[in-house]
N, C-alpha and C positions, 0 to 999 in steps of 0.2 A: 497400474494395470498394464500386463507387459503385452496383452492386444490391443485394447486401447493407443498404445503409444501407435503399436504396427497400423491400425488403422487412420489415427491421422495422418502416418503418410500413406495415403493411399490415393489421394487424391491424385489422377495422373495429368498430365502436364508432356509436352515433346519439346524435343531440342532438336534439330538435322540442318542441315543445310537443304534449303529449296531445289529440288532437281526436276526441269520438266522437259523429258526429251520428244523427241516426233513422231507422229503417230504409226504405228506401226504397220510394214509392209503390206503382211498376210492380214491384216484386219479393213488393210483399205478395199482390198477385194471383195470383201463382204460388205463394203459400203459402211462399214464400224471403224471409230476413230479410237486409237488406243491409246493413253498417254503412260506415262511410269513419271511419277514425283514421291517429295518427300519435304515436309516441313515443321513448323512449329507447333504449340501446344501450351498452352497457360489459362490457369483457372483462377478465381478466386470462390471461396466455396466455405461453407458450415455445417457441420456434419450434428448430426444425432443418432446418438447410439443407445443399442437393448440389448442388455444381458439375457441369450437364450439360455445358456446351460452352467451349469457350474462343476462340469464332466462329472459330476459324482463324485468328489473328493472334495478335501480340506482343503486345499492350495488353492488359498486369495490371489495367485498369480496366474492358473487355468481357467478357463472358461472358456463358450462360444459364444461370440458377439453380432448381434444386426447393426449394420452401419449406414442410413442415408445421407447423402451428403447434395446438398444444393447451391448452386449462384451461378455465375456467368465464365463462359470459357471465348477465350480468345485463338482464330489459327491463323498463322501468318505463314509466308511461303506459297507451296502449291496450293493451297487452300486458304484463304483470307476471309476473314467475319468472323462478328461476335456473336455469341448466342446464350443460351442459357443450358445449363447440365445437370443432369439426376444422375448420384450414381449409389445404386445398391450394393451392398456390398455384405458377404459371411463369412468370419475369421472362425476358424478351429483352434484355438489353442491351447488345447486340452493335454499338449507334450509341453511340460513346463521348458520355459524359453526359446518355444519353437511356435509357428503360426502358419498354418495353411489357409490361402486367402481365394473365396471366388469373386469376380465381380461381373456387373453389368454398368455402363453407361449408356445415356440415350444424350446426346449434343444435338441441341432444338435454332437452327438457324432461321431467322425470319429472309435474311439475306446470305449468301456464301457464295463462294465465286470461288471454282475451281477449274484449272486450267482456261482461264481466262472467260468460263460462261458464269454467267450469275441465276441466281432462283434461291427459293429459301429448301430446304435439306434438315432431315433428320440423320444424324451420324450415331452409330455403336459401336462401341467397344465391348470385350465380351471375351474375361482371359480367368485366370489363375495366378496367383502369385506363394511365396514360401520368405519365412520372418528365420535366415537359417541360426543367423547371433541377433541378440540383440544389437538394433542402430543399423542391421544391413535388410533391404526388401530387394528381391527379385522377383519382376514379373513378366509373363507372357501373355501378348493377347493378339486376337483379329479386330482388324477393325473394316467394316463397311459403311456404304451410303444406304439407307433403307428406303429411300423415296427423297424425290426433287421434284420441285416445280420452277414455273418460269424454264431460263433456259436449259435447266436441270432437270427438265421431263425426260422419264425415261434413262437415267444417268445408275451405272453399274460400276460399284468402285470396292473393293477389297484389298486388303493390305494386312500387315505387323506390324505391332509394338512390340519391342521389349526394353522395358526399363529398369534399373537397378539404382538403388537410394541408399545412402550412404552419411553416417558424420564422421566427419574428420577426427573428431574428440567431444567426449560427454560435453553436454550444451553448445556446441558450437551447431554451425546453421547445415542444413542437410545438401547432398550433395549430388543430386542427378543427371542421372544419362538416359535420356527417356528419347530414343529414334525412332519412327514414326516412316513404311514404305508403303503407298497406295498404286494397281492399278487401274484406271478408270476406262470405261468404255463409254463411247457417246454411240447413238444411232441405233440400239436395238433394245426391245423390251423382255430383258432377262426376267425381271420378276418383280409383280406389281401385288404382290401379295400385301403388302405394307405400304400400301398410298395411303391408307386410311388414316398414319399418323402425320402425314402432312397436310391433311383437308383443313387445317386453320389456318395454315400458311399462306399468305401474297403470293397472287398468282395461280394457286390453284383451281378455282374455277374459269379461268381466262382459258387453262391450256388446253383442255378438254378438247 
């Protein structure tokens, strides 16, 4: 099933080099600390998949697919901790050998440590991807912090992925380039709409 394949690699994962510069001029005036990084990304994960659609036609090779995917994700670099990751995910691939991909992650840290403050953090990602040949995935996404606790109270951080997947040659091992740029702000409370998915989190009642 030529979604299927697209969807197991879907699973996203960073590669970049760590970059953490200092806090920014115009933001120290505001008494807001600004950083700009950039780091790693690795999951290991299990997916289950549902056949939504079968476009309406004959071709065992179109459909659209549900895809959740679960286990643990690792970030190293500007952001370090392990946590755990859901990621949803709906393939279109109702154009035979072609796949249009939405996803959602939610990365659940009990602990994470970015730019050197620690708390535990819920992180998303929240993109689009496109299956243009088979064996290649291009995708784009935002990612942010939705809520920290500990020293991560109050913590504003949005960024890009974009990653592109690749095999070298039928059955050989896949080949990504998945970079990964976050900026983060400390000191001001942009928006607490989404503390409710860290209230199981260490720390959360302490910070209050």
């Amino acid at each position: 099933m030529k979604t299927a394949v697209a969807l197991r690699a879907l699973a996203i994962g960073l590669t970049g080099l760590a970059i953490v510069g200092p806090p920014n001029a115009s933001a120290d005036k505001a008494r807001v600390e600004e950083f700009y990084g950039a780091g790693f990304r690795a999951v290991s994960v299990s997916s289950v998949q549902q056949n939504f659609s079968d476009c309406g036609d004959a071709d065992p090779g179109t459909n659209v697919v549900i895809s959740q995917t679960t286990g643990t994700v690792t970030y190293t670099g500007f952001m370090e901790g392990t946590g755990q990751v859901l990621t949803t995910a709906l393939s279109n691939g109702c154009v035979p050998g072609q796949a249009h991909l939405g996803i959602r992650v939610l990365d659940t840290f009990e602990s994470l440590t970015v730019a050197g403050r620690t708390g535990g953090a819920v992180v998303e990602i929240v993109g689009s991807g496109r299956v243009p040949v088979t064996g290649t995935q291009i995708n784009d996404n935002t990612v942010r912090i939705l809520c920290g606790t500990g020293e991560l109270k109050g913590i504003h951080a949005e960024g890009t992925l974009t990653a592109s997947i690749r095999a070298e040659a039928p059955g050989a091992p896949r080949i990504d380039y998945r970079p990964m740029q976050l900026w983060v702000h400390f000191g001001h409370r942009h928006d607490v709409g989404f503390d409710f998915l860290c209230q199981d989190l260490p720390g959360h009642d302490s910070d209050d």
